[in-house]
Kinemage of the C-alpha trace (Angstrom):
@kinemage 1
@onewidth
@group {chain A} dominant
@subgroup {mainchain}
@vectorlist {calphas} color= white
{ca unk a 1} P 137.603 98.350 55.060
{ca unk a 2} L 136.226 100.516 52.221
{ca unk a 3} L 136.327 96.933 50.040
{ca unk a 4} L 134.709 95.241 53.010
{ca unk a 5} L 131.889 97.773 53.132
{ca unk a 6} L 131.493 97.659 49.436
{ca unk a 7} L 130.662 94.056 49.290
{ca unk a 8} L 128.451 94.065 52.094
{ca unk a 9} L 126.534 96.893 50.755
{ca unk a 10} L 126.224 94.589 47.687
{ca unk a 11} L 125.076 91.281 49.311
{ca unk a 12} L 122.014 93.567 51.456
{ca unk a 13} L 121.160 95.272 48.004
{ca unk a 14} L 120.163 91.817 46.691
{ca unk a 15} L 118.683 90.649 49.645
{ca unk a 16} L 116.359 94.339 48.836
{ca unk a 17} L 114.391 92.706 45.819
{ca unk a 18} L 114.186 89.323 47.530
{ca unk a 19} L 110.225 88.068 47.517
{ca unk a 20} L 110.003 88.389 51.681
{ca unk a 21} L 106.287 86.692 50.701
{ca unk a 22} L 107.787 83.419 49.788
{ca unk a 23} L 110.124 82.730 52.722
{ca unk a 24} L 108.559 80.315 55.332
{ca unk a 25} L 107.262 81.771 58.578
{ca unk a 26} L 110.003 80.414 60.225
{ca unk a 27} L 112.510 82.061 57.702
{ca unk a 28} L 110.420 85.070 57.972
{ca unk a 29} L 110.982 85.657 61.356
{ca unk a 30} L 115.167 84.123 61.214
{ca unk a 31} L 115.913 86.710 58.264
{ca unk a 32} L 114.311 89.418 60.920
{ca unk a 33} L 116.659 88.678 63.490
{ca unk a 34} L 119.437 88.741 60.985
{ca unk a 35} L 118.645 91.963 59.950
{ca unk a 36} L 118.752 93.435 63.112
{ca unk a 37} L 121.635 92.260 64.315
{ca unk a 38} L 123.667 92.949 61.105
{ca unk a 39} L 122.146 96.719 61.677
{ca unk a 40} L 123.771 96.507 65.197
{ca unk a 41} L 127.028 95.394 63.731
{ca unk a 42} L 127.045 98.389 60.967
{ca unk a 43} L 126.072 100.380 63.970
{ca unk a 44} L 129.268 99.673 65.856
{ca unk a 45} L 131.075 100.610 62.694
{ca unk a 46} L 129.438 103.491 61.856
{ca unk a 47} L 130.412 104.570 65.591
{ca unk a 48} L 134.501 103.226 65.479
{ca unk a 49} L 134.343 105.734 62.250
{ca unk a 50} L 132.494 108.630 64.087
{ca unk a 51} L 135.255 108.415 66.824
{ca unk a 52} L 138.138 108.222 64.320
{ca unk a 53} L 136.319 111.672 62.494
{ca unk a 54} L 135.562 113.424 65.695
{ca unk a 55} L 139.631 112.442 66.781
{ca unk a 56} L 141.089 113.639 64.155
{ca unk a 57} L 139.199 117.334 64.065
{ca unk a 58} L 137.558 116.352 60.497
{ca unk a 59} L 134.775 118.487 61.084
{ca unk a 60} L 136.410 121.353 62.278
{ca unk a 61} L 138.844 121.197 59.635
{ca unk a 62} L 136.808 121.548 56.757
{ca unk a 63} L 134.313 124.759 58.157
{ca unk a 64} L 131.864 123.010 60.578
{ca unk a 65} L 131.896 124.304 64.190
{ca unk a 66} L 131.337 120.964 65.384
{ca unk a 67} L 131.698 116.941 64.401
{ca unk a 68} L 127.380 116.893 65.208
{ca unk a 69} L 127.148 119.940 62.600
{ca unk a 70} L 129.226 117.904 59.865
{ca unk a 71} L 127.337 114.885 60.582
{ca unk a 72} L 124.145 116.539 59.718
{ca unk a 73} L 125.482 117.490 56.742
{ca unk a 74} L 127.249 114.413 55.943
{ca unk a 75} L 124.604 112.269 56.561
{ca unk a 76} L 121.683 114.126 56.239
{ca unk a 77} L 120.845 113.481 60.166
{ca unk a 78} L 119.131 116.210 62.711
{ca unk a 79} L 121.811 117.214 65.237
{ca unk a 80} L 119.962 115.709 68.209
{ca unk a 81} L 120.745 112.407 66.431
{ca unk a 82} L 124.327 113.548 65.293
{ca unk a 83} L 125.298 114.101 68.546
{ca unk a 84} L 124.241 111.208 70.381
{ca unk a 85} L 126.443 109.402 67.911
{ca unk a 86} L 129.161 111.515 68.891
{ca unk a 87} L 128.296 111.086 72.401
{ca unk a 88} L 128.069 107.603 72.270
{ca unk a 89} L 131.212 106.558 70.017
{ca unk a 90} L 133.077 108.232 72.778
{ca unk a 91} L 131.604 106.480 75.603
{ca unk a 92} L 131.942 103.114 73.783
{ca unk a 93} L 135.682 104.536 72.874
{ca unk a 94} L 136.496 105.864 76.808
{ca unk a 95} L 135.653 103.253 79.104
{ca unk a 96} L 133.490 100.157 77.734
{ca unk a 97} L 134.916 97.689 76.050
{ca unk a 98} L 132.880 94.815 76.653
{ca unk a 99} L 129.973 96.812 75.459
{ca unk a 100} L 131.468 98.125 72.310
{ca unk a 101} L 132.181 94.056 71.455
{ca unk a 102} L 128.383 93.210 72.385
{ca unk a 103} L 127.145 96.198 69.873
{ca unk a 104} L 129.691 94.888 67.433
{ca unk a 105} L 128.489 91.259 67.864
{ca unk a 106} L 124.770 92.133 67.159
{ca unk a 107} L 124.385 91.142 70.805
{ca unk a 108} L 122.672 94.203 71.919
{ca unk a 109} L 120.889 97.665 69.878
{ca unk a 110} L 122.286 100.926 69.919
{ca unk a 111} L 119.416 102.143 72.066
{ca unk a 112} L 120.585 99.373 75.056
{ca unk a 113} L 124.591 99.877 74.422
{ca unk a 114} L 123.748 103.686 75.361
{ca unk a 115} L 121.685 102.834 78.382
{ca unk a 116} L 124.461 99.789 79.682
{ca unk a 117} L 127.132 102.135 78.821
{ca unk a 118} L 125.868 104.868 81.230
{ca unk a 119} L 124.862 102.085 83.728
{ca unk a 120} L 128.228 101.021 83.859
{ca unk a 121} L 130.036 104.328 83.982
{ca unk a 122} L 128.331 104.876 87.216
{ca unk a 123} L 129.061 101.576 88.694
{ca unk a 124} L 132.877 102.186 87.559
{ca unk a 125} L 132.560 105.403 89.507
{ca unk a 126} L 130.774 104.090 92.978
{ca unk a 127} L 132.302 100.453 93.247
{ca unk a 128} L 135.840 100.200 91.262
{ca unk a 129} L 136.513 98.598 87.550
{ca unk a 130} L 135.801 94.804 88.946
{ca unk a 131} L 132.542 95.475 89.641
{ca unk a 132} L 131.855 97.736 86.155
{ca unk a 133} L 133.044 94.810 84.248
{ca unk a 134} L 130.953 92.160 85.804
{ca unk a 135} L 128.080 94.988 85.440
{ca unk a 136} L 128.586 94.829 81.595
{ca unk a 137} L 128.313 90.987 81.642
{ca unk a 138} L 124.862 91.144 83.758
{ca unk a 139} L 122.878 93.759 81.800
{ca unk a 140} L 124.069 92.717 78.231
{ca unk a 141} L 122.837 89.450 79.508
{ca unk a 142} L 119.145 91.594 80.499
{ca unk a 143} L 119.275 93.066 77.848
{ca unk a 144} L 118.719 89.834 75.615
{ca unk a 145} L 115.163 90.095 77.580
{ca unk a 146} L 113.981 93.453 77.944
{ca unk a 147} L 113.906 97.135 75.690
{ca unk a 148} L 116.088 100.103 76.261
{ca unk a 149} L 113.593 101.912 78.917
{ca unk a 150} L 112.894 98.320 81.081
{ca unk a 151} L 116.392 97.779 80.841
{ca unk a 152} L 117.280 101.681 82.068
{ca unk a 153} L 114.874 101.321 85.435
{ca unk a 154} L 116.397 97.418 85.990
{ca unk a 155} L 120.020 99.200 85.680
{ca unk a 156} L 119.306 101.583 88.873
{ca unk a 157} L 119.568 97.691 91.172
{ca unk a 158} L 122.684 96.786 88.972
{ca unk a 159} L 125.075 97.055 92.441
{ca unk a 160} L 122.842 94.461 94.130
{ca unk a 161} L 123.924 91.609 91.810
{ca unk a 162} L 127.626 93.203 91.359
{ca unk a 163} L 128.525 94.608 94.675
{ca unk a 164} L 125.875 93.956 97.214
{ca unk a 165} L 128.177 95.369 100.150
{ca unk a 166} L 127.849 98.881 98.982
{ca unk a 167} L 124.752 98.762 97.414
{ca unk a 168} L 123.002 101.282 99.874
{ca unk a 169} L 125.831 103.798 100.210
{ca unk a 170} L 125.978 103.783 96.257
{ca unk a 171} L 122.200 104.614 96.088
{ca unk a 172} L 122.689 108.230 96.856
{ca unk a 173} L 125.423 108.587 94.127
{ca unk a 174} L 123.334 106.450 91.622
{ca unk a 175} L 120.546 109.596 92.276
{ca unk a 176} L 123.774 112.615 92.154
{ca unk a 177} L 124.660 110.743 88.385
{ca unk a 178} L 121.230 110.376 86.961
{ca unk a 179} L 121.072 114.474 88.405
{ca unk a 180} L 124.116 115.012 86.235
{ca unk a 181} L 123.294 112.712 83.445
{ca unk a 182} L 119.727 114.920 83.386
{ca unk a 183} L 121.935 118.303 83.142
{ca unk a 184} L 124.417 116.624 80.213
{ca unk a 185} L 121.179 115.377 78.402
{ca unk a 186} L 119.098 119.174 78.487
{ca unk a 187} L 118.205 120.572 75.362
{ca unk a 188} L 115.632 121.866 73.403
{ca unk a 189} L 115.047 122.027 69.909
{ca unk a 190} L 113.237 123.970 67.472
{ca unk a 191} L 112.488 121.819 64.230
{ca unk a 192} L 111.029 123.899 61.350
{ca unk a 193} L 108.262 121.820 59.388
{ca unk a 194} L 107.800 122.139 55.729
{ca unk a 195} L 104.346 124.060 56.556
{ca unk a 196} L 106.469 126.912 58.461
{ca unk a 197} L 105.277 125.751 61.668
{ca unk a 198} L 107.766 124.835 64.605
{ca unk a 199} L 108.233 121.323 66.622
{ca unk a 200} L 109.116 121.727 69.547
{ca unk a 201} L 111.035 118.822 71.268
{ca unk a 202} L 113.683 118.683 73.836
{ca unk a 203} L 114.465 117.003 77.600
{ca unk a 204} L 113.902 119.712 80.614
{ca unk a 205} L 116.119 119.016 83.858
{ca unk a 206} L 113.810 118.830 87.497
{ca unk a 207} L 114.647 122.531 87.722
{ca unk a 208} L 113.603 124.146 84.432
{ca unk a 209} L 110.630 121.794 84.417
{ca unk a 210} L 109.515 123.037 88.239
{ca unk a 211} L 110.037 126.713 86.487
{ca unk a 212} L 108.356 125.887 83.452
{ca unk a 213} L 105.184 123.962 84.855
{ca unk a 214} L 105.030 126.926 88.202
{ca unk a 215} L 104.864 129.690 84.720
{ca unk a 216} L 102.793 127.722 81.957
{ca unk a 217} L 100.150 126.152 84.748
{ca unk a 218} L 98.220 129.463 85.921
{ca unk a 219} L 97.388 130.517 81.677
{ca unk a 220} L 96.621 126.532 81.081
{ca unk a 221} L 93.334 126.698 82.644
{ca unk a 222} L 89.871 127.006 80.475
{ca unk a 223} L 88.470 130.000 79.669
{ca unk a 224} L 85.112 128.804 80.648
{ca unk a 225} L 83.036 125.657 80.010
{ca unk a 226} L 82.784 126.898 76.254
{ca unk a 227} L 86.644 127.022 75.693
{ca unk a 228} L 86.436 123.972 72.805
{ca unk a 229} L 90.380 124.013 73.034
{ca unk a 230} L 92.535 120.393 73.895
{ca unk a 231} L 94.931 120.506 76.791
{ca unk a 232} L 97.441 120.645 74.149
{ca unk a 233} L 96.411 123.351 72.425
{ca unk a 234} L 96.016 125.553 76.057
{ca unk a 235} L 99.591 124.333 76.609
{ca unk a 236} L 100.583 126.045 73.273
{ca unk a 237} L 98.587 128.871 73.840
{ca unk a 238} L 100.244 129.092 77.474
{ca unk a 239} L 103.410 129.100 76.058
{ca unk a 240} L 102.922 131.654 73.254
{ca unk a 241} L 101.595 134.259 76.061
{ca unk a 242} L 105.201 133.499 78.280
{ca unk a 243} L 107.247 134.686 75.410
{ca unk a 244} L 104.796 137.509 74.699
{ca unk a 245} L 105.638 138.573 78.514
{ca unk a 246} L 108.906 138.207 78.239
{ca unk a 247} L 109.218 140.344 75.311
{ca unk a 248} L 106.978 143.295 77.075
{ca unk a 249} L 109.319 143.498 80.574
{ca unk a 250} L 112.295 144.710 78.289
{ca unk a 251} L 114.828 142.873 80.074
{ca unk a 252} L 116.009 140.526 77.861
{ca unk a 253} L 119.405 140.906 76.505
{ca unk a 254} L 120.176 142.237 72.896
{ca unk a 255} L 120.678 139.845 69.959
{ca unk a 256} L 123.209 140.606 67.507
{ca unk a 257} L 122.871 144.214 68.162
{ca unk a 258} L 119.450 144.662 68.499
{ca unk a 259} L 117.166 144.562 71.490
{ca unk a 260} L 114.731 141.501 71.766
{ca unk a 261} L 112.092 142.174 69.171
{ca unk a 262} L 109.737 140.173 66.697
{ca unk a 263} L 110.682 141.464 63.525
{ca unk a 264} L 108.301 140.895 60.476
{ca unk a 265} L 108.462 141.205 56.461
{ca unk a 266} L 105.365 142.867 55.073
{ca unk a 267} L 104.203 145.379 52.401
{ca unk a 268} L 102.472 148.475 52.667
{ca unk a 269} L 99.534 147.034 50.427
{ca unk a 270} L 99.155 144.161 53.206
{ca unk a 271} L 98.831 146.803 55.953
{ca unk a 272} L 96.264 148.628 53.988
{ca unk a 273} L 94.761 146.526 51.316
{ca unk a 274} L 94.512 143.499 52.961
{ca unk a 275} L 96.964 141.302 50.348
{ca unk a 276} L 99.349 138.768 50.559
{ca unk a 277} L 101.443 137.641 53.521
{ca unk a 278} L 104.392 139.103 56.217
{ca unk a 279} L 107.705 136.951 56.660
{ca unk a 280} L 109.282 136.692 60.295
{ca unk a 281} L 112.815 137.328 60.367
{ca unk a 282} L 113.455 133.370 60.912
{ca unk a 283} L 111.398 132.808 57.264
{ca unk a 284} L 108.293 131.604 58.592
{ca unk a 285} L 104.714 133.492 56.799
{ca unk a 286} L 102.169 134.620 58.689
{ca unk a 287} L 98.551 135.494 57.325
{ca unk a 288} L 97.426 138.695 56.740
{ca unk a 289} L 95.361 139.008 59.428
{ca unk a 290} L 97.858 137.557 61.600
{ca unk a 291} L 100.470 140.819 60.710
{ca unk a 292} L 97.693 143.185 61.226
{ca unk a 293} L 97.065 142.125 64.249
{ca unk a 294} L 100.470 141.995 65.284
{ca unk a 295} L 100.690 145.150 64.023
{ca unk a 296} L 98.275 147.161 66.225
{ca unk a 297} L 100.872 146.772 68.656
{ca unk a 298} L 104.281 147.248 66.443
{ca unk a 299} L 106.800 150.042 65.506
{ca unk a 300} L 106.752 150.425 61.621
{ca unk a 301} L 110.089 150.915 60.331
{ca unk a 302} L 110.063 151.281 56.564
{ca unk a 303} L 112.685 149.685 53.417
{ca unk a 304} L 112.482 150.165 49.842
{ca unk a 305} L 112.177 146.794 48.062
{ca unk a 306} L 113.363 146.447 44.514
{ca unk a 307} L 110.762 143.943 42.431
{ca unk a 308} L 112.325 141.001 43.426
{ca unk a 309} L 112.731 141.573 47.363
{ca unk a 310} L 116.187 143.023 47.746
{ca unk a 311} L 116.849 146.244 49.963
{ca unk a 312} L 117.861 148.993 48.121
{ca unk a 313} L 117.837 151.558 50.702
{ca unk a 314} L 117.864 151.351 54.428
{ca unk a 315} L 119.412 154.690 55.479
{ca unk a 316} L 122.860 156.266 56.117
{ca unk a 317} L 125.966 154.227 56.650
{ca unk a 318} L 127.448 153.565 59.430
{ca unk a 319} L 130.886 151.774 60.817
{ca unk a 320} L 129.059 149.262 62.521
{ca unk a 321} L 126.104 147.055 60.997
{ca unk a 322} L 123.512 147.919 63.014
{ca unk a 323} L 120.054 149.153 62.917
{ca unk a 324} L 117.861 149.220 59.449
{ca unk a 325} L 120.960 148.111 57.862
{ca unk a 326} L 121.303 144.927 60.234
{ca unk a 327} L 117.236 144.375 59.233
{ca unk a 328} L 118.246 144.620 55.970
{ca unk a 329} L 121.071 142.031 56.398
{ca unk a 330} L 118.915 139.668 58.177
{ca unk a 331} L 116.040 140.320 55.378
{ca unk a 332} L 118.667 139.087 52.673
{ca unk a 333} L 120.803 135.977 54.537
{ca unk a 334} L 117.829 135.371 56.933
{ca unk a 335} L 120.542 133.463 59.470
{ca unk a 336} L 124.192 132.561 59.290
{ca unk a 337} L 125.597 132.292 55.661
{ca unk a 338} L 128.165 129.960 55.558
{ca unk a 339} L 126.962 126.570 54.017
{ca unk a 340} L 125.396 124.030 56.051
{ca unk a 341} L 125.178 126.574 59.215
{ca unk a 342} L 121.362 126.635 60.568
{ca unk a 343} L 122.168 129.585 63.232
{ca unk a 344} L 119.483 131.796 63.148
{ca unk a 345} L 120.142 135.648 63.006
{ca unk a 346} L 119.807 136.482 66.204
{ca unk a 347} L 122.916 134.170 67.149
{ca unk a 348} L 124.805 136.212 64.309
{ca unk a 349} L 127.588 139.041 63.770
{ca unk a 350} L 127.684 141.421 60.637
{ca unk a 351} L 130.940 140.830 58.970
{ca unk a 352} L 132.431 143.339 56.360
{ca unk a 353} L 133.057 141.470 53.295
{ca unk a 354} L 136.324 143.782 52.693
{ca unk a 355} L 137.470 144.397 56.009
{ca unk a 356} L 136.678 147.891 57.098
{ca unk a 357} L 140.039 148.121 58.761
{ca unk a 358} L 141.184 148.100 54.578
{ca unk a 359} L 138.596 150.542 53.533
{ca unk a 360} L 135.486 148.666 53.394
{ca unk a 361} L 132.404 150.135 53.087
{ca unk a 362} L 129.974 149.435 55.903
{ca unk a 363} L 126.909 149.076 53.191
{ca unk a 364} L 124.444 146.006 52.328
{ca unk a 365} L 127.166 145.004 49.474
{ca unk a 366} L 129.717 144.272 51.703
{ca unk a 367} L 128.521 142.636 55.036
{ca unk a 368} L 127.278 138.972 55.727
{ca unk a 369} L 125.290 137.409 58.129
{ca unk a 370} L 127.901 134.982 60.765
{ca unk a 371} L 127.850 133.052 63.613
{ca unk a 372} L 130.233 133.186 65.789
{ca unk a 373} L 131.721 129.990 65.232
{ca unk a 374} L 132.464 130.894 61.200
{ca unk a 375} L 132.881 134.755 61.844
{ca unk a 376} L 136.434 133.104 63.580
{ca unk a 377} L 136.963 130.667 60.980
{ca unk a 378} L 136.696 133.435 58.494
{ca unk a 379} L 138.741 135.413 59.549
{ca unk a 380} L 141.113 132.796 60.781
{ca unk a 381} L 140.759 130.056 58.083
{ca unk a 382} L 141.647 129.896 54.393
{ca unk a 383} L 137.622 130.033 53.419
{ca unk a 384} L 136.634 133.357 51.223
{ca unk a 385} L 133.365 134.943 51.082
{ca unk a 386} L 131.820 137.004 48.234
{ca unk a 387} L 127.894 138.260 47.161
{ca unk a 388} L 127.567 136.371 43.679
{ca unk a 389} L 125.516 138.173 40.473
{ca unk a 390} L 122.530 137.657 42.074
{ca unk a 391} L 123.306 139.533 45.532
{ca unk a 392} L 123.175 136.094 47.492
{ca unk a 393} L 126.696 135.403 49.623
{ca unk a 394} L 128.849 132.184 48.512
{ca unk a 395} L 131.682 130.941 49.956
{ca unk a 396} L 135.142 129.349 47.897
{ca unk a 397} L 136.366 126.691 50.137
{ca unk a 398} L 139.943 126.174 50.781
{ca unk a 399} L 141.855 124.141 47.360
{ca unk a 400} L 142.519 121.376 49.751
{ca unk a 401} L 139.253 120.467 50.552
{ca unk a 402} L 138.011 121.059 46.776
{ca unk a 403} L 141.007 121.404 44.392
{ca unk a 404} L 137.983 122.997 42.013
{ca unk a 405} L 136.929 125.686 44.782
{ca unk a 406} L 133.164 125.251 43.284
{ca unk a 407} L 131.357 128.188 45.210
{ca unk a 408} L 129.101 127.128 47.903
{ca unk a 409} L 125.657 128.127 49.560
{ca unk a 410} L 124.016 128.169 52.507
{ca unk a 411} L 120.437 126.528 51.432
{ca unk a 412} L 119.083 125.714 54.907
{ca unk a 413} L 117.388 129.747 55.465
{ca unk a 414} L 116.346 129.536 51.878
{ca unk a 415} L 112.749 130.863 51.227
{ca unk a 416} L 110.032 129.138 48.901
């Protein structure tokens, strides 16, 4: 396969250079469609090999909590997009077939294979395997007419042309899947930008929308017929004064130790001079004015910085890593450690370095910020951690996953 792959890497390399501006319009538009569906073909490749990886525990093996995690890593992908690979390779894998050999004959995109492959697992579930493998034939067939979301809304009247004699009875279940198929689809995800600002993207089910339009609605309105802001921006604004709320009831649960708090970076010249900038505990800056204000309503709690940012004192030690030694902790790792992890602190434990069980200190030198997912595998697996010259943790992976053991870094909470 690996030979296979090679030489069609090759022949698409040279095809890279070729002068598109001299083919015929004709040719223009045939080397399009080639494209494509060789793209759909690699596609239903790239997914036999995502199954095989995610089968085998690849990703779990070598340090990453999950086969999405190691993807990112792997392939450079956001997780959303990892894991509807991993999603989809196993519904191809589980119960579809005929769709897996449309993908894999450039038949059909990724985009429709997903939608046909959920449209058929809910025919296979309301009308039997006959009519879930005449489904497949009829919507590959639509789907050589219309896009992914036309294709989706045609799908819901697939049981009229497959099994007309249940159709009705089936439409209630159709509604109970696309109700569970919303659940199994909810997320939301928090994308840092290279400016420090957060995207914020994600799918809602009917419930948590209801919740989140009855909340947000009431603080979307104008201020007055002056208020210059976009319905965007009031929807922003809205949102920013729900967490703000949240924060002042006091209810919400503790986070690694530590009650719910916004906890910022700053220096005592910023307070009082006016200078420079204060870091949130998830690395974004804020302005000056911005900590100030933030400020008028804040507990102080000092640290003594060394010249280049490091804690050097925090207060007394303690058995557990809690407290201004946890805020020191978070100051220096700024999330989970271990490489390619992008948990964020409050999803971490503090884990002694040398055990304290064996007489390890509970100090700054000898704790590390993990989640929970590699505070197990440390302990558990045959990874080692260690603070390097610089004060910054590294990790030595096991000599069967690199016979060199070259240290490695977490680089995704790095500051710049």
């Amino acid at each position: 396969m690996i030979e296979e792959l090679a030489q069609a890497e090759a022949a698409v390399a040279a095809c890279v250079d070729a002068p598109a501006w001299a083919l015929a319009e004709s040719d223009l538009v045939a080397a399009l469609d080639a494209a494509h569906r060789l793209e759909q073909r690699l596609a239903a490749v790239k997914l036999a090999l995502v199954r095989e990886v995610h089968g085998r525990g690849t990703a779990v093996a070598q340090g990453a909590s999950s086969t999405a995690v190691w993807l990112r890593e792997r392939l450079r992908l956001t997780v959303p997009a990892a894991r509807r690979l991993v999603d989809l390779a196993g519904t191809l894998d589980a119960g579809s077939p005929g769709v897996r050999a449309a993908l894999a004959a450039g038949d059909i995109s990724v985009e429709q294979a997903r939608v046909i492959a959920d449209t058929v697992e809910t025919v296979h579930t309301t009308a039997g395997a006959e009519a879930a493998e005449k489904a497949v034939g009829v919507l590959v067939d639509w789907a050589g007419q219309f896009e992914p979301t036309l294709l989706r809304k045609l799908g819901t009247r697939i049981l009229e042309h497959v099994a007309p004699e249940i159709a009705d009875a089936a439409a209630r279940a159709a509604l109970d899947a696309e109700a569970q198929r919303a659940c199994r689809d909810r997320h939301v995800t928090l994308s840092e930008m290279q400016d420090g600002r957060l995207r914020l993207t994600g799918n809602l089910d009917a419930e948590a929308a209801g919740l989140l339009r009855a909340a947000i609605d009431p603080l979307t309105a104008p201020f007055g017929p002056d208020d210059a802001r976009t319905a965007g921006q009031r929807r922003h604004d809205a949102l920013a004064e729900l967490c703000r709320l949240a924060l002042r009831t006091g209810e919400l649960p503790a986070h690694g130790g530590e009650p719910a708090q916004v906890v910022i970076t700053t220096s005592y010249d910023t307070l009082t001079r006016h200078l420079t900038t204060g870091t949130l505990d998830t690395g974004l800056h804020l302005t000056p004015e911005t900590v100030r204000r933030l400020a008028c309503d804040a507990v102080i709690l000092p640290a003594v910085l060394g010249s280049t940012g490091q804690v050097l004192d925090v207060g007394r030690q303690r058995r557990l890593i809690t407290g201004p030694l946890r805020r020191a902790l978070v100051l220096r790792d700024r999330g989970c450690a271990f490489p390619g992890c992008d948990r964020p602190p409050r999803w971490c434990d503090a884990h002694h370095i040398h055990h304290w069980t064996n007489g390890g200190a509970t100090s700054l030198d000898n704790a590390v910020l993990l989640c929970g997912h590699h505070h197990r595998h440390i302990h558990c697996g045959e990874w080692t951690v260690r603070l390097a010259g610089d004060g910054q943790p590294e990790f030595v992976p096991p000599a069967w996953l690199d016979p060199d053991q070259l240290p490695r870094r977490n680089h995704y909470h790095r500051r710049t």
